[in-house]
DRENMARVEX-754210 format. One line per field, with one value per atom (N, C-alpha, C, O): chain; x, y, z; atom name; residue in three letters. Coordinates in steps of 0.05 Angstrom, whole numbers, plus 32768, in hexadecimal, padded with zeros to 4 digits. Example, Ala and Ser with C-alpha at 12.3 -4.5 7.8 and 13.67 -1.06 7.14 Angstrom:
BEGIN
chain	A;A;A;A;A;A;A;A;
px	8108;80F6;8108;811D;8101;8111;8102;810C;
py	7F8E;7FA6;7FBE;7FBE;7FD3;7FEB;8001;8017;
pz	809C;809C;809C;80A9;808E;808F;809D;80A1;
name	N;CA;C;O;N;CA;C;O;
resn	ala;ala;ala;ala;ser;ser;ser;ser;
//
This chain:
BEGIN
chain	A;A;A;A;A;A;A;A;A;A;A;A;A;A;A;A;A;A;A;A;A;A;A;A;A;A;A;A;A;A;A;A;A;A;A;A;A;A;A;A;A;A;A;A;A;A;A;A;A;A;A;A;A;A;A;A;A;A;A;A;A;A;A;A;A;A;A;A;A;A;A;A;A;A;A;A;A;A;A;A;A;A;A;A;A;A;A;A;A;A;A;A;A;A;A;A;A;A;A;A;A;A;A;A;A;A;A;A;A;A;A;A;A;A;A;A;A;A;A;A;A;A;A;A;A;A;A;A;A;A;A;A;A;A;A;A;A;A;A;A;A;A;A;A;A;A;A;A;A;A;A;A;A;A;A;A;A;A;A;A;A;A;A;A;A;A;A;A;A;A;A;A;A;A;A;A;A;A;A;A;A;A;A;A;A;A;A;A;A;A;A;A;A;A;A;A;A;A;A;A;A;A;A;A;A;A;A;A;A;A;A;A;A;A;A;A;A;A;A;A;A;A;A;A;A;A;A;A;A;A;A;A;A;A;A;A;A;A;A;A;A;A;A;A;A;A;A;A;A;A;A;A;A;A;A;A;A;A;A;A;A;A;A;A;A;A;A;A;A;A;A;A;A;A;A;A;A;A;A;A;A;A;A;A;A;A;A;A;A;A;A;A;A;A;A;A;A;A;A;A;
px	8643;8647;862F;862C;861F;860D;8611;860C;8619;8615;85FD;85EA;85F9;85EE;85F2;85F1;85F5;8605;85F2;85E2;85F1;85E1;85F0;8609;85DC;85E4;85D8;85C4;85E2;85D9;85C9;85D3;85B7;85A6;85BF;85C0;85CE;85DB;85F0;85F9;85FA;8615;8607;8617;85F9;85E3;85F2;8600;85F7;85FD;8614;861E;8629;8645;8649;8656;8639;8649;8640;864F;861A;861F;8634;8637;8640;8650;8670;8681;866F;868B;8680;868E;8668;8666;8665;8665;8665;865F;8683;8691;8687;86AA;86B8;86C1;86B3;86B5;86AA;86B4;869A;868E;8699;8697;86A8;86BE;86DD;86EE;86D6;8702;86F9;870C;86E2;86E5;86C2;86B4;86C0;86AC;8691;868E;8681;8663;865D;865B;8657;864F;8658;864D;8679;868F;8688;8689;8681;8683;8671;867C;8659;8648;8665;866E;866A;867F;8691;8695;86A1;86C3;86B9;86CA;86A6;86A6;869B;8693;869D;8694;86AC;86A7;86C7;86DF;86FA;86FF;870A;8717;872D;8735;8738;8751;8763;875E;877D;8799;8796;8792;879A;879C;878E;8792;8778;875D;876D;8760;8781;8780;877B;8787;8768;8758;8737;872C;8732;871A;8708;8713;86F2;86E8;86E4;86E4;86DF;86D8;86C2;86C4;86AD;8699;869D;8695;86A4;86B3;86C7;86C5;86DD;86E5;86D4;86DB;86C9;86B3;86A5;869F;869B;867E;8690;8689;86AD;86C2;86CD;86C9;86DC;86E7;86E6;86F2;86CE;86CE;86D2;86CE;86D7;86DF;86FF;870A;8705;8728;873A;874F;8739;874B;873D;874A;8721;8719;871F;8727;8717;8721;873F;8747;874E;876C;8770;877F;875F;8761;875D;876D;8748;873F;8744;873D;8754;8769;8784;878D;878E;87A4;879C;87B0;8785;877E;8776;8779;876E;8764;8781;877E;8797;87B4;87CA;87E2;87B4;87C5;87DE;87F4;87D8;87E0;87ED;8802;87CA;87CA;87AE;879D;87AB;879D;877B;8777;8769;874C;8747;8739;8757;8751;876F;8783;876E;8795;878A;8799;
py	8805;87E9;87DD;87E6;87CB;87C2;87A0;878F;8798;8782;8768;8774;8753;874E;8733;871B;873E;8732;8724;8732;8704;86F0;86E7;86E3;86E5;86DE;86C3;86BD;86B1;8699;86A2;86B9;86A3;86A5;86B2;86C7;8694;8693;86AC;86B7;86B8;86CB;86E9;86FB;86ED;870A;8712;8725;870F;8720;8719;872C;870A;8716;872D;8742;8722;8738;8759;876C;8754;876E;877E;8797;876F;8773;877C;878D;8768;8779;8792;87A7;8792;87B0;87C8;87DE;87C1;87DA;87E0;87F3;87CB;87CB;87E8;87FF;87DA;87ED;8809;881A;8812;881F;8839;8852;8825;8832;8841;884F;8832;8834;8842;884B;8849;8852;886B;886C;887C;887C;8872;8867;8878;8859;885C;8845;886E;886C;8857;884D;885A;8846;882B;881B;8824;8809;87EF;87DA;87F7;87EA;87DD;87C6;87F9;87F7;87E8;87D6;87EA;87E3;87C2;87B3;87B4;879C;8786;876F;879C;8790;8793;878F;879D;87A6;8791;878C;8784;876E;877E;8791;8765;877D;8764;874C;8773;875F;874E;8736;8760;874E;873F;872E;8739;8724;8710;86FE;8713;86FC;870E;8705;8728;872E;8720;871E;8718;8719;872C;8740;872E;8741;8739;8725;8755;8751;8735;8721;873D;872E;8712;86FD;8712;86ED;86E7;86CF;86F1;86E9;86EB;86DC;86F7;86EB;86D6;86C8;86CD;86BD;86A0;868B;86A7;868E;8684;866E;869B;8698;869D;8690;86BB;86BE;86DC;86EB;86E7;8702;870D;8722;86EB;86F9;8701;8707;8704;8714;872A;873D;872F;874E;8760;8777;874E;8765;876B;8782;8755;875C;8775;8787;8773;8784;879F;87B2;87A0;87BF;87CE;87E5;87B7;87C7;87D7;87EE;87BF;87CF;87E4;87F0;87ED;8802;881B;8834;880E;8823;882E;8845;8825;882C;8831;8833;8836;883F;882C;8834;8817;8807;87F5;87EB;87F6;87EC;87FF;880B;87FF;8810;8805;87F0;8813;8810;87FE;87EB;880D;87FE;87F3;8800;87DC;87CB;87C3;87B6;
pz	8800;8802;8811;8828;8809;8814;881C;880B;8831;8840;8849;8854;8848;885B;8870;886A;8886;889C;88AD;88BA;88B0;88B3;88CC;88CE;88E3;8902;8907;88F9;8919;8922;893C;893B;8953;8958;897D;8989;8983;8999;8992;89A6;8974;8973;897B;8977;8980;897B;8994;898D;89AD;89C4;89C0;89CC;89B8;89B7;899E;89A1;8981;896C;8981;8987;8989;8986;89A0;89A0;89B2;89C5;89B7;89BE;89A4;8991;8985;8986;8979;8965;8975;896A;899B;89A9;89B1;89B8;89AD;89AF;8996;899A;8984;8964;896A;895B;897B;897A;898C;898A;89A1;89AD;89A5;89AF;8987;897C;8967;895B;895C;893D;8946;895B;8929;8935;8927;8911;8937;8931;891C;8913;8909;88F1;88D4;88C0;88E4;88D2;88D8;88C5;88EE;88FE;88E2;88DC;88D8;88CB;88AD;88A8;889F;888E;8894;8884;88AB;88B1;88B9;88B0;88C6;88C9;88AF;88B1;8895;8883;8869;8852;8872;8864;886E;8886;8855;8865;8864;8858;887F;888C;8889;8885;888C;888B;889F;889D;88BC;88D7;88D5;88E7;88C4;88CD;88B0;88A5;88A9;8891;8878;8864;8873;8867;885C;8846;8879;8889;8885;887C;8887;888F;88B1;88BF;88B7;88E0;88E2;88EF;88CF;88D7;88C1;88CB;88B1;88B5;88C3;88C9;88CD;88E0;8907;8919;8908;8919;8914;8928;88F8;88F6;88F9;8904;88EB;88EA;8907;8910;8914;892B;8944;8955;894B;895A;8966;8953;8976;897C;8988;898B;898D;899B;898A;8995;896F;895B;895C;8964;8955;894E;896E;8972;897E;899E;899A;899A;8997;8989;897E;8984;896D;8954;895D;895A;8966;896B;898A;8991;899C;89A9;899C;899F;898A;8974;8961;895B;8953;8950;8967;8966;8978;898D;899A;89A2;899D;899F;8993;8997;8979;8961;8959;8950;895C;894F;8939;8930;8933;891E;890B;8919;88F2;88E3;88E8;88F3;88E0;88DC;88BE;88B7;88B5;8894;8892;8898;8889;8883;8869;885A;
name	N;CA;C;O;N;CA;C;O;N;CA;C;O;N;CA;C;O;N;CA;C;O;N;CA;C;O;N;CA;C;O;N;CA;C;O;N;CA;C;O;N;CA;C;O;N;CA;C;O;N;CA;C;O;N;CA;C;O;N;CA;C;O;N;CA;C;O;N;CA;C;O;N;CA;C;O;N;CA;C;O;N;CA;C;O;N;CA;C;O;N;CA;C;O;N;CA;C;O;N;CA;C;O;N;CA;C;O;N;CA;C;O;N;CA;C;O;N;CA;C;O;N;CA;C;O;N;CA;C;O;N;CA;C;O;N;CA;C;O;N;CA;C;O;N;CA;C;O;N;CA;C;O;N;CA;C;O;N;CA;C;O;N;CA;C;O;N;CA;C;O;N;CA;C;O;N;CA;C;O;N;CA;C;O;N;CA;C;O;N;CA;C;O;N;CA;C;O;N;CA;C;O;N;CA;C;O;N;CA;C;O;N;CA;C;O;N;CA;C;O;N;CA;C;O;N;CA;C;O;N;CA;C;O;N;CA;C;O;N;CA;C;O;N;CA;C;O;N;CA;C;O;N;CA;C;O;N;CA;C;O;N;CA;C;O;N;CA;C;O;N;CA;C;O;N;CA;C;O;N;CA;C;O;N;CA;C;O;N;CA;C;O;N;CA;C;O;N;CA;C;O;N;CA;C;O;N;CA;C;O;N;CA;C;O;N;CA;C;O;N;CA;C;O;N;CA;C;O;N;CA;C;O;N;CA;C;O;
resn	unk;unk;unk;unk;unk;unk;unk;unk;unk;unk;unk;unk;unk;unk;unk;unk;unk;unk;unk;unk;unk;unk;unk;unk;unk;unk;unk;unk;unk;unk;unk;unk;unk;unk;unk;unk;unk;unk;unk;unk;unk;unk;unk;unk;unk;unk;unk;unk;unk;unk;unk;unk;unk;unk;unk;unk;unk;unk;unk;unk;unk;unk;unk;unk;unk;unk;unk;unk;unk;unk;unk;unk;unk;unk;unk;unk;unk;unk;unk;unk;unk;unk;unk;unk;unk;unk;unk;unk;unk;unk;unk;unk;unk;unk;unk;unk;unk;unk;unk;unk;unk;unk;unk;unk;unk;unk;unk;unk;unk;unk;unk;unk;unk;unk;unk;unk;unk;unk;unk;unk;unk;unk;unk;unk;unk;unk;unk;unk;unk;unk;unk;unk;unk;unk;unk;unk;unk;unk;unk;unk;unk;unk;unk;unk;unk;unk;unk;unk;unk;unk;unk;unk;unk;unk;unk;unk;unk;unk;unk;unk;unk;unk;unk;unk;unk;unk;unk;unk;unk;unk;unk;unk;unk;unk;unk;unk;unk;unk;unk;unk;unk;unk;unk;unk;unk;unk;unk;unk;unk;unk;unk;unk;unk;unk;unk;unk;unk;unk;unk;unk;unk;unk;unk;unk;unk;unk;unk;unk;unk;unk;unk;unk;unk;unk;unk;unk;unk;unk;unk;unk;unk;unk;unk;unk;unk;unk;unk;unk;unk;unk;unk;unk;unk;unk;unk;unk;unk;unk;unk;unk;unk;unk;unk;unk;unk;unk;unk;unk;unk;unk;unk;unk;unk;unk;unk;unk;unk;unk;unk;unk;unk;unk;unk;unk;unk;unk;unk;unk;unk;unk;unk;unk;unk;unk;unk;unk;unk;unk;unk;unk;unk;unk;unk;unk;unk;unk;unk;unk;unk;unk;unk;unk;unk;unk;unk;unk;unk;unk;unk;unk;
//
């Protein structure tokens, strides 16, 4: 799957502060893939439109509830 994921200049130190997040719950190799795969919880979102849309307090949501088995990696 090839992406390409376009940043506004001011979002650069939060996304990459979420992707070190991801990096923590899954492991890193997935991280590039999984924020480019739409998920339920997000609406079926992808991670990174729902960042570019909203922000990061659903995906931290999110990947505490995966990180606690929660909720799934892929929905």
């Amino acid at each position: 799957m090839e992406s390409k994921i376009t940043l506004i200049p001011d979002q650069i130190i939060q996304f990459v502060n979420f992707i070190n997040e991801c990096c923590c719950v899954m492991e890193d190799e997935y991280v590039g893939e999984w924020i480019c795969l739409p998920h339920g919880f997000l609406n079926n979102l992808t991670p990174f439109e729902e960042f570019s849309q909203h922000g990061t307090e659903k995906l931290y949501r999110l990947l505490y509830f995966i990180d606690k088995d929660e909720a799934d990696l892929i929905d």
